[in-house]
Chimera marker file (.cmm) of the C-alpha trace (Angstrom):
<marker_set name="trace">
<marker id="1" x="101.083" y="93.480" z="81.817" r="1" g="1" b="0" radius="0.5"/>
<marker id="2" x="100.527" y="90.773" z="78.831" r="1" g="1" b="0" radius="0.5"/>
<marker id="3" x="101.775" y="87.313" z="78.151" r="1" g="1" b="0" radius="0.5"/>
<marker id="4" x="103.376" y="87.275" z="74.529" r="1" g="1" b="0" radius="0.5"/>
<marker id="5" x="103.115" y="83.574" z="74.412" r="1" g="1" b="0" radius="0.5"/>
<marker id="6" x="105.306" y="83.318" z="70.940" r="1" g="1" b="0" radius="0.5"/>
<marker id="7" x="108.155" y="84.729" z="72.686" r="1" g="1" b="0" radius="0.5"/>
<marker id="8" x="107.112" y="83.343" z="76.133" r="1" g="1" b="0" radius="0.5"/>
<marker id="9" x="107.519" y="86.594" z="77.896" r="1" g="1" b="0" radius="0.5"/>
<marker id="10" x="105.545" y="89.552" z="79.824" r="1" g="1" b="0" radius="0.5"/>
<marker id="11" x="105.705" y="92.907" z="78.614" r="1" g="1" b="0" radius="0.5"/>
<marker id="12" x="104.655" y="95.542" z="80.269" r="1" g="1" b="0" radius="0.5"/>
<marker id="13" x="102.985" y="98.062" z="78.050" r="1" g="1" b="0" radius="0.5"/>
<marker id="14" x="102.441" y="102.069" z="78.108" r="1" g="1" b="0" radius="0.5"/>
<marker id="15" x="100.661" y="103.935" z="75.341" r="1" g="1" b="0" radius="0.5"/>
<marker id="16" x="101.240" y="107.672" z="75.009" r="1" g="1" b="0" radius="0.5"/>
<marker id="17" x="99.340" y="109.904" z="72.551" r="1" g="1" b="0" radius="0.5"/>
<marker id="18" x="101.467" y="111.711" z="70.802" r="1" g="1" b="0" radius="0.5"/>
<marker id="19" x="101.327" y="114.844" z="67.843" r="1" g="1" b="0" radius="0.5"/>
<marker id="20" x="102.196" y="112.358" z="65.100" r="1" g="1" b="0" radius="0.5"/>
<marker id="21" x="99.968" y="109.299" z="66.393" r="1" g="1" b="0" radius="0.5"/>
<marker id="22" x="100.750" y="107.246" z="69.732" r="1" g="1" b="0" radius="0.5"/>
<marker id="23" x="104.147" y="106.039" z="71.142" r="1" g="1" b="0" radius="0.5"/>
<marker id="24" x="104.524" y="102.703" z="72.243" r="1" g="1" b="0" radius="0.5"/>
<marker id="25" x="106.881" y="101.139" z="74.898" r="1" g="1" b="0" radius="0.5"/>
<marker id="26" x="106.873" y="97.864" z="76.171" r="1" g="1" b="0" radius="0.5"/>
<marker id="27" x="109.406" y="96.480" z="79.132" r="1" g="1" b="0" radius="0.5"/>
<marker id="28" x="110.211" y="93.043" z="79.285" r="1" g="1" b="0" radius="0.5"/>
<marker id="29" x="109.235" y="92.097" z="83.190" r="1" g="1" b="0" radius="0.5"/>
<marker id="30" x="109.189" y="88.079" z="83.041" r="1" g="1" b="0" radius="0.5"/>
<marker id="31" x="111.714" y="88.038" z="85.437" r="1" g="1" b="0" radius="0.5"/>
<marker id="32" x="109.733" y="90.535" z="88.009" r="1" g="1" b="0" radius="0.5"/>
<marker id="33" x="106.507" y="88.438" z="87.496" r="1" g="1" b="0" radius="0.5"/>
<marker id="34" x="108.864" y="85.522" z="87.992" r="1" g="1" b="0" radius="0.5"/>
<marker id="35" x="109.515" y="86.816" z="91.447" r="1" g="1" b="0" radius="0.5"/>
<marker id="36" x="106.096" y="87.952" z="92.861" r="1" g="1" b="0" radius="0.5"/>
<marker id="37" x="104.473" y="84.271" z="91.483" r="1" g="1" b="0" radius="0.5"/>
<marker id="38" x="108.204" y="82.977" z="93.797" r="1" g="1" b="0" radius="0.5"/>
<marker id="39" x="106.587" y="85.628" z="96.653" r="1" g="1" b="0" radius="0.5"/>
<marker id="40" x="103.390" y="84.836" z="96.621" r="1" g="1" b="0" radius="0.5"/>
<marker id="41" x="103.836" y="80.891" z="96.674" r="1" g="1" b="0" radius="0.5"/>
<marker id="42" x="106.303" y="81.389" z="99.149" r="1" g="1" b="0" radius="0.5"/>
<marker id="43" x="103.372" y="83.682" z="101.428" r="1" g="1" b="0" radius="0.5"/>
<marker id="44" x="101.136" y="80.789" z="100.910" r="1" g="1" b="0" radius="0.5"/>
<marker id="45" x="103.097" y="78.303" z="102.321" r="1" g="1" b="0" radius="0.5"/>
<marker id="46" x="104.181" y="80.322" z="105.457" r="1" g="1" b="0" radius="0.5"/>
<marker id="47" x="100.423" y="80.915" z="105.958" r="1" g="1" b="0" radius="0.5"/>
<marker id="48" x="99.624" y="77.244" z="105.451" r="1" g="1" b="0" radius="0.5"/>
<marker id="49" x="102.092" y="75.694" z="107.614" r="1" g="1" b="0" radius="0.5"/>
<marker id="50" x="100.700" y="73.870" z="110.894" r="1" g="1" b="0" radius="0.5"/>
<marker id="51" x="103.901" y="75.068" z="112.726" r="1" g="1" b="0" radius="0.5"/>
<marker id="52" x="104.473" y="78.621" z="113.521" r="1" g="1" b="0" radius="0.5"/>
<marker id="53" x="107.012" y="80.985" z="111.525" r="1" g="1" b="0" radius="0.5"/>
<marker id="54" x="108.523" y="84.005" z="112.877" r="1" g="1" b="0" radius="0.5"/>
<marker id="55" x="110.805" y="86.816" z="111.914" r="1" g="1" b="0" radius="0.5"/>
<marker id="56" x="112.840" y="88.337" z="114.687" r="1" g="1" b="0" radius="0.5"/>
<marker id="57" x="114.876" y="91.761" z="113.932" r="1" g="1" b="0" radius="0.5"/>
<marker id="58" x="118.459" y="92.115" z="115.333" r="1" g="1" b="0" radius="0.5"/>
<marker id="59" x="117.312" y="93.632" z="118.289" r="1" g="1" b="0" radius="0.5"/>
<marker id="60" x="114.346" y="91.406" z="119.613" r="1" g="1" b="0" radius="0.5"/>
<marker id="61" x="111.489" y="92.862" z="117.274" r="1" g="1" b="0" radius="0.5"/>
<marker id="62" x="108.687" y="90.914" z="115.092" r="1" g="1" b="0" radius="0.5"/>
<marker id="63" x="108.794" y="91.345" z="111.748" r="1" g="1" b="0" radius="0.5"/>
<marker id="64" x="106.702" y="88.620" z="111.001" r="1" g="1" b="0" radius="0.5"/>
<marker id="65" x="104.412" y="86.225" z="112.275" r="1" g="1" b="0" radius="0.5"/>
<marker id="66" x="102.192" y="83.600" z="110.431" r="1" g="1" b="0" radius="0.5"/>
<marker id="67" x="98.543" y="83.153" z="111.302" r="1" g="1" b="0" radius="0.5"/>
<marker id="68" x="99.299" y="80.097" z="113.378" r="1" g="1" b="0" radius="0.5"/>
<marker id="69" x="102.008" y="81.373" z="115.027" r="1" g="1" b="0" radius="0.5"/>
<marker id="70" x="100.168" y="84.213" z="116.717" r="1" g="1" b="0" radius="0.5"/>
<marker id="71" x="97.397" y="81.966" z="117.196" r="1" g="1" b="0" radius="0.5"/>
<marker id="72" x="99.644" y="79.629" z="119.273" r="1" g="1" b="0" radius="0.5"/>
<marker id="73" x="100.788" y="82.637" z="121.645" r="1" g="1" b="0" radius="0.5"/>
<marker id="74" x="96.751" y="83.816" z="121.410" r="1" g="1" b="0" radius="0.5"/>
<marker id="75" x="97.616" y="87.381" z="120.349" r="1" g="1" b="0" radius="0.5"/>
<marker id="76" x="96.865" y="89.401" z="116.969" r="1" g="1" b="0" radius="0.5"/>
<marker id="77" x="99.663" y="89.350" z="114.214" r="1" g="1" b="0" radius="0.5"/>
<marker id="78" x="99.328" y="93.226" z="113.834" r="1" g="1" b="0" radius="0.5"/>
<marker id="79" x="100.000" y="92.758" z="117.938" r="1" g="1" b="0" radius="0.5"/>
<marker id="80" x="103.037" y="91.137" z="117.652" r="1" g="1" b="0" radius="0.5"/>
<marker id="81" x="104.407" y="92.947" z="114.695" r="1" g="1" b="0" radius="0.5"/>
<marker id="82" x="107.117" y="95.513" z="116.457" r="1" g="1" b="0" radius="0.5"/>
<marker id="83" x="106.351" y="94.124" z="119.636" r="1" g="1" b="0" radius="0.5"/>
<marker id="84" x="109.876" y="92.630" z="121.737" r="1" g="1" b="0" radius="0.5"/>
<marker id="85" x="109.835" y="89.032" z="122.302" r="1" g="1" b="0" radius="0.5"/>
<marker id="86" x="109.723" y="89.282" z="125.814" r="1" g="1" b="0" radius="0.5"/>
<marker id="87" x="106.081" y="90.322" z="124.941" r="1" g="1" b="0" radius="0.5"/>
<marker id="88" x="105.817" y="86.521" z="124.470" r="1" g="1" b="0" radius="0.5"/>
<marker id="89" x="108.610" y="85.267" z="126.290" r="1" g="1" b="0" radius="0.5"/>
<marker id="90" x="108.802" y="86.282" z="129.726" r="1" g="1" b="0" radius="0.5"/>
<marker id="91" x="111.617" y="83.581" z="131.283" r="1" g="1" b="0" radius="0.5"/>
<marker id="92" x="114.740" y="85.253" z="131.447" r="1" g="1" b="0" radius="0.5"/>
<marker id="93" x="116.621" y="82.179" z="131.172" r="1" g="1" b="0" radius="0.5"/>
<marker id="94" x="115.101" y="81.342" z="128.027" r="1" g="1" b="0" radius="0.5"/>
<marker id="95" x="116.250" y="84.618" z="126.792" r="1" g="1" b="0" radius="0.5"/>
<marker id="96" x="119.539" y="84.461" z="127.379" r="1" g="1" b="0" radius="0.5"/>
<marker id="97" x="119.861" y="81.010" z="125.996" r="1" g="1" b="0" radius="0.5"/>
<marker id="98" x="118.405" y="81.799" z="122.981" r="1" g="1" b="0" radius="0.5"/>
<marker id="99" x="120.667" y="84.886" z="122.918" r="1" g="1" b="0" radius="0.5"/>
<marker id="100" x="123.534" y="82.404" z="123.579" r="1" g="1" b="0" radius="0.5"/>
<marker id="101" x="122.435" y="80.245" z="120.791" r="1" g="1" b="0" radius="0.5"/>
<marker id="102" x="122.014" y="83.564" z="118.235" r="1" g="1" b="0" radius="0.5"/>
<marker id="103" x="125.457" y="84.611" z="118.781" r="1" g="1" b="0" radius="0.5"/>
<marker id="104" x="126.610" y="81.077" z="117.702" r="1" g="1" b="0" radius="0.5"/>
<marker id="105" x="124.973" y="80.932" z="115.014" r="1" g="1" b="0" radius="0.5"/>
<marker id="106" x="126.109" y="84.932" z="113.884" r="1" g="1" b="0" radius="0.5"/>
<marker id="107" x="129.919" y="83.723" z="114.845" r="1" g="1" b="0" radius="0.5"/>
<marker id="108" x="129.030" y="80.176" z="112.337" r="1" g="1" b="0" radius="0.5"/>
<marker id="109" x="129.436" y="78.049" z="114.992" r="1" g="1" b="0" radius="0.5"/>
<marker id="110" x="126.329" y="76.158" z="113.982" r="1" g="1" b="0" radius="0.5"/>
<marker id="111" x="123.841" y="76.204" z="111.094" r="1" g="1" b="0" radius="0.5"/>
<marker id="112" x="120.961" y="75.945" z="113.139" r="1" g="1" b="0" radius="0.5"/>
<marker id="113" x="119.482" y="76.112" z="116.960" r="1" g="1" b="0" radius="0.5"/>
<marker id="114" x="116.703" y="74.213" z="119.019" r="1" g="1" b="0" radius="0.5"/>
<marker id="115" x="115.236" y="75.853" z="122.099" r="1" g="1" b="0" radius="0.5"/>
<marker id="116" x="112.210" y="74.155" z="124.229" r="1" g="1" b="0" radius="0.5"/>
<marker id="117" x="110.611" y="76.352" z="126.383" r="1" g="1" b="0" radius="0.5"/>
<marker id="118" x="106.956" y="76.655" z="128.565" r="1" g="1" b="0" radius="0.5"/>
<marker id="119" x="104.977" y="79.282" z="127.811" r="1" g="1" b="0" radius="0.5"/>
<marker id="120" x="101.726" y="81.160" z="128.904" r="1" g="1" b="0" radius="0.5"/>
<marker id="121" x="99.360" y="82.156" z="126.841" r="1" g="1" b="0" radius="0.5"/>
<marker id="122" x="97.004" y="85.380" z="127.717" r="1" g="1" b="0" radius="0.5"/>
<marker id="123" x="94.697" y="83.412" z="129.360" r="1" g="1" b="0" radius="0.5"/>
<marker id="124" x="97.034" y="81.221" z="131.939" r="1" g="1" b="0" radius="0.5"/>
<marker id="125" x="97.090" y="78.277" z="130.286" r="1" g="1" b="0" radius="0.5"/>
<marker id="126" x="100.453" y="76.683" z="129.525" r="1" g="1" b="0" radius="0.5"/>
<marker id="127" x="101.989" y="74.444" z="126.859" r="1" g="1" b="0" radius="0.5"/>
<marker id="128" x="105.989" y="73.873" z="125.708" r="1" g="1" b="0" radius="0.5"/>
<marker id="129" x="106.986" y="74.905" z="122.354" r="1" g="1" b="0" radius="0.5"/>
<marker id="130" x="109.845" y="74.008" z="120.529" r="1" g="1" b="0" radius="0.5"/>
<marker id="131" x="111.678" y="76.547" z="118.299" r="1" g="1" b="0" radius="0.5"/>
<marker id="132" x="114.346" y="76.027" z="115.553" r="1" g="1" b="0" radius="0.5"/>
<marker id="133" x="115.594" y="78.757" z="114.209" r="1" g="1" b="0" radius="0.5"/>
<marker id="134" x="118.425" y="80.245" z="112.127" r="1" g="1" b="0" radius="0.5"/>
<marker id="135" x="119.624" y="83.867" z="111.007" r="1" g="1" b="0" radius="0.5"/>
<marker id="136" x="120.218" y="85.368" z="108.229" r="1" g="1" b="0" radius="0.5"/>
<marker id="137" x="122.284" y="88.243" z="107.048" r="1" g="1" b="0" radius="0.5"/>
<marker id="138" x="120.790" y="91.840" z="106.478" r="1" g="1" b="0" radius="0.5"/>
<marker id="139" x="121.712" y="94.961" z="105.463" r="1" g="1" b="0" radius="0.5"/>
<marker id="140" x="123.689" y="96.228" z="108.472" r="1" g="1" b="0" radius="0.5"/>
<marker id="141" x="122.816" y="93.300" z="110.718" r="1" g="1" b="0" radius="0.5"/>
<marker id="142" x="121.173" y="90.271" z="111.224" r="1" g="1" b="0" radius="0.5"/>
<marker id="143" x="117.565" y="88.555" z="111.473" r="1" g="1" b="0" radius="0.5"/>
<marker id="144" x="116.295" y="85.398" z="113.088" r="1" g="1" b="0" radius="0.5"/>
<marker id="145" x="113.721" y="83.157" z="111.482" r="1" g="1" b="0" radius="0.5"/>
<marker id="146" x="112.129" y="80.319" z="113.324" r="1" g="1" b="0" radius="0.5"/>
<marker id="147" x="109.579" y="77.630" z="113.358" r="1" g="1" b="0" radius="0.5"/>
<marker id="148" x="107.607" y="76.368" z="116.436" r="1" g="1" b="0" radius="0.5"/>
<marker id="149" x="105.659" y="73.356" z="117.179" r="1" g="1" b="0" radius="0.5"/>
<marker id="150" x="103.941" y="72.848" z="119.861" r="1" g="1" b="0" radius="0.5"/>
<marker id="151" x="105.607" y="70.012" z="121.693" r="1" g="1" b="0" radius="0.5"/>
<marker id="152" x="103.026" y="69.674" z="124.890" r="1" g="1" b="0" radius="0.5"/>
<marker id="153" x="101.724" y="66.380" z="124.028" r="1" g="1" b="0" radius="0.5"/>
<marker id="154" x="104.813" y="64.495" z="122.793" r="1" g="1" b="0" radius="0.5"/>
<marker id="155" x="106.746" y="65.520" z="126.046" r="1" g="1" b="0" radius="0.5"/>
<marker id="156" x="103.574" y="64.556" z="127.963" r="1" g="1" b="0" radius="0.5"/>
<marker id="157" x="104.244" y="61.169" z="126.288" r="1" g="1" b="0" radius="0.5"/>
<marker id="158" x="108.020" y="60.793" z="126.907" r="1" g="1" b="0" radius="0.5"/>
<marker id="159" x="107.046" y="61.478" z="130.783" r="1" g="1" b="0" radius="0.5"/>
<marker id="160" x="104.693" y="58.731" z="130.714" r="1" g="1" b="0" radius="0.5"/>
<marker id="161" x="107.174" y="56.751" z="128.525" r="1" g="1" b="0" radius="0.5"/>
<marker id="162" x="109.807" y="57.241" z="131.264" r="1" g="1" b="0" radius="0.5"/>
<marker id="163" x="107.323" y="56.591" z="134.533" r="1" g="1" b="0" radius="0.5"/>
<marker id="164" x="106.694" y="52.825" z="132.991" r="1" g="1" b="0" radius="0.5"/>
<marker id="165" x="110.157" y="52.418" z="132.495" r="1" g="1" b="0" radius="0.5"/>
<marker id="166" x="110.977" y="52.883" z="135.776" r="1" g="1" b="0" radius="0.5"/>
<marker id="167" x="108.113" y="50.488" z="136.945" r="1" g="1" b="0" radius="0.5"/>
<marker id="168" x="109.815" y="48.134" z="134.908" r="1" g="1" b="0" radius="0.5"/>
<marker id="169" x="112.962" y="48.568" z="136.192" r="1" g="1" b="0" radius="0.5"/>
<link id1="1" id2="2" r="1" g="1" b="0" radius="0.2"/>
<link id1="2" id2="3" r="1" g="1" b="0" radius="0.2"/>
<link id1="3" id2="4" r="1" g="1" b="0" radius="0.2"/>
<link id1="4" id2="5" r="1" g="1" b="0" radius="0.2"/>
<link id1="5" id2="6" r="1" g="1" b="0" radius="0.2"/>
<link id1="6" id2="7" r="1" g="1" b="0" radius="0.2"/>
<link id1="7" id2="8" r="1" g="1" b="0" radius="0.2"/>
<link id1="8" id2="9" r="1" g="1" b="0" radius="0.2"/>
<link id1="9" id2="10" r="1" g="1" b="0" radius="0.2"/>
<link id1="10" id2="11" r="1" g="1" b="0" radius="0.2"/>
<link id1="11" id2="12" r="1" g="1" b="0" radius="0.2"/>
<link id1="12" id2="13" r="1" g="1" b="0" radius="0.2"/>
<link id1="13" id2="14" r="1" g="1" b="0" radius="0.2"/>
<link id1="14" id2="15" r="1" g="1" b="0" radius="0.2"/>
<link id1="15" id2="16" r="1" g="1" b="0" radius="0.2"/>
<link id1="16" id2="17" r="1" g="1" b="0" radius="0.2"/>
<link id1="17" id2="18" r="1" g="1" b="0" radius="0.2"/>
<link id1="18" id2="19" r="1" g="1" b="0" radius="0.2"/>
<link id1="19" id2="20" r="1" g="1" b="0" radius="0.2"/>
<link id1="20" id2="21" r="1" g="1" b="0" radius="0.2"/>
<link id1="21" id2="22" r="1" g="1" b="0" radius="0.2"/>
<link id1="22" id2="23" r="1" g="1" b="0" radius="0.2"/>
<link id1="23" id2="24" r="1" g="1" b="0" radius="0.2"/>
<link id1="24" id2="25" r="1" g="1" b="0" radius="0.2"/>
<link id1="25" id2="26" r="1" g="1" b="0" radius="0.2"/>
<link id1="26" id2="27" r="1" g="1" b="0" radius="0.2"/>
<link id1="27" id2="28" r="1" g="1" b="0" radius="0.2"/>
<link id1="28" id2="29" r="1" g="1" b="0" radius="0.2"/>
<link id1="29" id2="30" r="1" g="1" b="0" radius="0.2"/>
<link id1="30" id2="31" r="1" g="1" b="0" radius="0.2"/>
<link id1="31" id2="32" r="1" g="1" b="0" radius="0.2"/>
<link id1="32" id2="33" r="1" g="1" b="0" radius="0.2"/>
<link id1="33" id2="34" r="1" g="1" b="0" radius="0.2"/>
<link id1="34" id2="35" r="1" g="1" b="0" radius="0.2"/>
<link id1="35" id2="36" r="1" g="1" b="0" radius="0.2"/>
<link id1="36" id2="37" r="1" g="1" b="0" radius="0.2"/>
<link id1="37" id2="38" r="1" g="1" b="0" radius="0.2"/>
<link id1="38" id2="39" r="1" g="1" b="0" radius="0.2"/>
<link id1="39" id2="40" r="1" g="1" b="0" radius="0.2"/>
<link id1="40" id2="41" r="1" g="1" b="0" radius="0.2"/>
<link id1="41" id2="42" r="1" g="1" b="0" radius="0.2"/>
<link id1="42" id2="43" r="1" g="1" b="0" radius="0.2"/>
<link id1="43" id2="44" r="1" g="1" b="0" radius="0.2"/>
<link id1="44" id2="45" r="1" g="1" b="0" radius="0.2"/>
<link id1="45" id2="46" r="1" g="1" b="0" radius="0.2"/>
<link id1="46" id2="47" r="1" g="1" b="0" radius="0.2"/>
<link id1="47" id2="48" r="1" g="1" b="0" radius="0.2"/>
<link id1="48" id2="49" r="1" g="1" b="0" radius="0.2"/>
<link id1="49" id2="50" r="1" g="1" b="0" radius="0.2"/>
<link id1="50" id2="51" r="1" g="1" b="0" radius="0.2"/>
<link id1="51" id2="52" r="1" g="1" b="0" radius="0.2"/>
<link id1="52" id2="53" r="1" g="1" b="0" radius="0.2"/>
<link id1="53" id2="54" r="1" g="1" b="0" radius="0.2"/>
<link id1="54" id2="55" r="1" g="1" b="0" radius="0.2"/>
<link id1="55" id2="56" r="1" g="1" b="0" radius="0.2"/>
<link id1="56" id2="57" r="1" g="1" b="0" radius="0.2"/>
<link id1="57" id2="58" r="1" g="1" b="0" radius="0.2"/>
<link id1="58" id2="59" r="1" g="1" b="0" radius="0.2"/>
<link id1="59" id2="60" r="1" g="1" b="0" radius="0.2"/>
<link id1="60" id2="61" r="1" g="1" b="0" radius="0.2"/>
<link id1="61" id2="62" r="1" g="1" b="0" radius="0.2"/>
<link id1="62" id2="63" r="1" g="1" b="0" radius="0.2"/>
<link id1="63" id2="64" r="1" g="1" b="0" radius="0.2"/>
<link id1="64" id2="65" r="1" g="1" b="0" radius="0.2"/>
<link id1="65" id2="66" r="1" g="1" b="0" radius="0.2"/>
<link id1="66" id2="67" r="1" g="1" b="0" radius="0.2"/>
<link id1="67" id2="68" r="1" g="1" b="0" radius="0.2"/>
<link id1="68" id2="69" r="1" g="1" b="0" radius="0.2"/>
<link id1="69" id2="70" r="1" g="1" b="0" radius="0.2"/>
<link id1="70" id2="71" r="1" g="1" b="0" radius="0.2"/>
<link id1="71" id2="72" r="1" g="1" b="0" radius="0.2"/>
<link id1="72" id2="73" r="1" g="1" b="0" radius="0.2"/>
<link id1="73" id2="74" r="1" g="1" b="0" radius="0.2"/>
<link id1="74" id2="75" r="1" g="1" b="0" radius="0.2"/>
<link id1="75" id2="76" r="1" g="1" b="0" radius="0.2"/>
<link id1="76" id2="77" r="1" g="1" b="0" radius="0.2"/>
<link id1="77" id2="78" r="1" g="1" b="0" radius="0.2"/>
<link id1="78" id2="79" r="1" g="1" b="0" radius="0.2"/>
<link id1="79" id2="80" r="1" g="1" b="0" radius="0.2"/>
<link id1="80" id2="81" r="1" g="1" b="0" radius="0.2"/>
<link id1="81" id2="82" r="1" g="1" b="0" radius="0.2"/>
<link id1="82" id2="83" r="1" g="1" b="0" radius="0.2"/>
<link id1="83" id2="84" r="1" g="1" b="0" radius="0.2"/>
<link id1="84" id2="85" r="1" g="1" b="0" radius="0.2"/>
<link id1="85" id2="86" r="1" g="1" b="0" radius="0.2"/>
<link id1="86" id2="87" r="1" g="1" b="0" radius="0.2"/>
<link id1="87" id2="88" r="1" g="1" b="0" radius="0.2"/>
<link id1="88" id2="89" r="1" g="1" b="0" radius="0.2"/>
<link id1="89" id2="90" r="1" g="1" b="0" radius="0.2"/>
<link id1="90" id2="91" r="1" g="1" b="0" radius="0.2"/>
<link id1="91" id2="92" r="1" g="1" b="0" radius="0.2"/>
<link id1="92" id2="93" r="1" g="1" b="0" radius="0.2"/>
<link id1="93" id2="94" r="1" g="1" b="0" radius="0.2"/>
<link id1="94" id2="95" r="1" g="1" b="0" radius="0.2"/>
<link id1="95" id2="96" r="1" g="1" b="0" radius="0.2"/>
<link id1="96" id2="97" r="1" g="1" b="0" radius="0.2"/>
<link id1="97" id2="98" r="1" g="1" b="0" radius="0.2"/>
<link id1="98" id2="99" r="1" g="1" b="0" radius="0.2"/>
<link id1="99" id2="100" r="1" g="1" b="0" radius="0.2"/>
<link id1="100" id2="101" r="1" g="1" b="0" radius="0.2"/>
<link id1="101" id2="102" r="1" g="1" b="0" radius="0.2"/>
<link id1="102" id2="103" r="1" g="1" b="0" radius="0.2"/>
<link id1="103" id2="104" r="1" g="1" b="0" radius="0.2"/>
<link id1="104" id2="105" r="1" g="1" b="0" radius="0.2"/>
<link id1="105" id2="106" r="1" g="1" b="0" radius="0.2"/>
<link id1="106" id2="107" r="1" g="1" b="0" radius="0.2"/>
<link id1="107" id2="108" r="1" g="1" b="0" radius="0.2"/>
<link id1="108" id2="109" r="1" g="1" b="0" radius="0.2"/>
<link id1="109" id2="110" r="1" g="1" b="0" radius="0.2"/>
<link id1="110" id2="111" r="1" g="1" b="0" radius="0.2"/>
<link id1="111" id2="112" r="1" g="1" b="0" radius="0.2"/>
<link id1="112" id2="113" r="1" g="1" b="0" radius="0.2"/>
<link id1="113" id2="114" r="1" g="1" b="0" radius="0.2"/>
<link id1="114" id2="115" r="1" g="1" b="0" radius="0.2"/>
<link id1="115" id2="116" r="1" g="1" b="0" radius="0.2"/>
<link id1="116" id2="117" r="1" g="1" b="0" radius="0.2"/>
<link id1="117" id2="118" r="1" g="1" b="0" radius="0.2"/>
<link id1="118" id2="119" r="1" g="1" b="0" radius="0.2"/>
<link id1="119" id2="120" r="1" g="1" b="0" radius="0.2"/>
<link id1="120" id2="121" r="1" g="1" b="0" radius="0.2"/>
<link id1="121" id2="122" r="1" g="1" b="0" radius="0.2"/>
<link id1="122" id2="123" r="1" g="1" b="0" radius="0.2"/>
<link id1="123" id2="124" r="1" g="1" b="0" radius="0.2"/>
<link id1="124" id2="125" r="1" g="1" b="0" radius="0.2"/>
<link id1="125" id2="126" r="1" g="1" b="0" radius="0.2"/>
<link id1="126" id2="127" r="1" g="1" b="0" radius="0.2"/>
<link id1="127" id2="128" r="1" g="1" b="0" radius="0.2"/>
<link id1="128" id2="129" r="1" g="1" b="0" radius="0.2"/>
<link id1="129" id2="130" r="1" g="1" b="0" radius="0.2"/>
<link id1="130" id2="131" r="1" g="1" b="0" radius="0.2"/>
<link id1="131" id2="132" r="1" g="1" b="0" radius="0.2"/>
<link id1="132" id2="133" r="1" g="1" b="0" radius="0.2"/>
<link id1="133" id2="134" r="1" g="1" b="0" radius="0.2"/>
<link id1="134" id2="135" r="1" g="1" b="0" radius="0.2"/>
<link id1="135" id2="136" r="1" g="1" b="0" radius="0.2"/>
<link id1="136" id2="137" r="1" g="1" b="0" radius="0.2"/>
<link id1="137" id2="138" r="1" g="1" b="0" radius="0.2"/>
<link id1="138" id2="139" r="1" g="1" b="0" radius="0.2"/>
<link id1="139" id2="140" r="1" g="1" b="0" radius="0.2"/>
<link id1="140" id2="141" r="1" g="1" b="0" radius="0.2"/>
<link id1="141" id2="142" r="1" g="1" b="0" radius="0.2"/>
<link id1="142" id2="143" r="1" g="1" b="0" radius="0.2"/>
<link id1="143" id2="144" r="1" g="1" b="0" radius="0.2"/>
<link id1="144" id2="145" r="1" g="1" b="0" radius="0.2"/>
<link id1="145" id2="146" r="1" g="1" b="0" radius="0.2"/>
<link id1="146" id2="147" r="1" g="1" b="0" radius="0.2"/>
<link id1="147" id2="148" r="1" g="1" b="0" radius="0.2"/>
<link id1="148" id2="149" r="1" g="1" b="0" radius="0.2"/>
<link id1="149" id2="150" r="1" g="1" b="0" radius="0.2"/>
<link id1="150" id2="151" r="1" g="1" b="0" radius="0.2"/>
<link id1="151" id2="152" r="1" g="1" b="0" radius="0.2"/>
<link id1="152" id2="153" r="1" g="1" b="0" radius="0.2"/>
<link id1="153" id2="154" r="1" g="1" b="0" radius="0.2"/>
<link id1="154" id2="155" r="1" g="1" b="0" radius="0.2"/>
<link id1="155" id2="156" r="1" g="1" b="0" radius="0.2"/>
<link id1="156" id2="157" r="1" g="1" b="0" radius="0.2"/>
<link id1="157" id2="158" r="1" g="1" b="0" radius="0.2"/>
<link id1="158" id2="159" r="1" g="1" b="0" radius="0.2"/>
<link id1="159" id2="160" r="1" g="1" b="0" radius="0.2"/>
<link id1="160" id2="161" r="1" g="1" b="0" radius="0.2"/>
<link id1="161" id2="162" r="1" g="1" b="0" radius="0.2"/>
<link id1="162" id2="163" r="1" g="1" b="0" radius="0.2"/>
<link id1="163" id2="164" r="1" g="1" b="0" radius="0.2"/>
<link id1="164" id2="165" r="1" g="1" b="0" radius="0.2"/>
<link id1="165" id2="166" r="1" g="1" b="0" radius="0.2"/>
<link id1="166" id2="167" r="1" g="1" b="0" radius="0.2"/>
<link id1="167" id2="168" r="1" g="1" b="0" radius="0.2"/>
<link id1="168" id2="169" r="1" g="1" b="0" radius="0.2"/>
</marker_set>
C-alpha cells in the first residue's frame, strides 16, 4: 500500500511478471485505510479510558473487555473473554435487574440504563461499581456495551454527607 499524494489516495499495488513484460494493478483502498486508522483510534481510546468498557453477547457472554475493566474485577481479559457474567456477577438480583433494564432498552423504552451494584473481587475485597450501558443491534440479535466506574469512594462520601446532615437536623 502507497500514498499517491497528487491524487490524495492509497493504492494498493500487485506486480505480476508476465510473457510480454509485467502487469500492473493497483486498487484504490483510501476508504479501507480510512477505516482501520477509524479502528485503531477507536482501540486506543477503549484501552485508554480510566473507566471500564465491556461487550456483552445476547446471551450473557464477553466479547470484550478493556485492560481496566478486567483489572477492576482482578481477572485476565483472555479470562473473561467467553466467560458468562455471572463469572463476575454473582447477585441474582442484580441479574435480573439488569436483565429487566436490557429488555427495555431492546423494546426502545429507553436509550440508555444505570445499574449500581457491590462486587467481590477474587481476593474478598469489595467495592460498588456503577454501569451504564446500552445495546446495539446485531446480526440476528443483540449486544450490550457498557462502561463502569468505580463508585466506592463517592458513595462512601454521600454516606458521610448524609450522617452530618442528620446531626444537623
Amino acid at each position: 500500500e502507497e500514498y499517491y499524494e497528487p491524487l490524495g489516495t492509497w493504492f494498493e499495488t500487485h506486480v505480476y511478471p508476465s510473457e510480454t513484460g509485467l502487469s500492473v494493478y493497483f486498487r484504490n483502498v483510501t476508504e479501507r485505510k480510512r477505516r482501520r486508522q477509524e479502528l485503531a483510534r477507536y482501540r486506543s481510546v477503549v484501552e485508554t479510558m480510566s473507566e471500564g468498557v465491556y461487550i456483552i453477547d445476547e446471551d450473557g457472554h464477553f466479547t470484550l473487555v478493556n485492560d481496566q475493566y478486567a483489572s477492576m474485577v482482578d481477572r485476565p481479559k483472555d479470562e473473561l473473554l467467553g466467560a458468562h457474567v455471572s463469572a463476575v456477577i454473582d447477585d441474582e438480583a442484580t441479574l435480573e435487574q439488569a436483565a429487566r433494564l436490557e429488555a427495555e432498552l431492546v423494546d426502545g423504552e429507553r436509550d440508555s440504563a444505570t445499574l449500581e451494584a457491590e462486587l467481590q473481587r477474587p481476593d474478598g475485597e469489595s467495592w460498588i461499581g456503577e454501569a451504564t450501558f446500552t445495546v446495539t443491534a446485531t446480526v440476528g440479535g443483540h449486544e450490550r456495551i457498557g462502561v463502569v466506574r468505580d463508585v466506592t469512594e463517592r458513595r462512601a462520601r454521600e454516606r458521610r454527607l448524609e450522617q452530618y446532615e442528620q446531626l444537623v437536623e
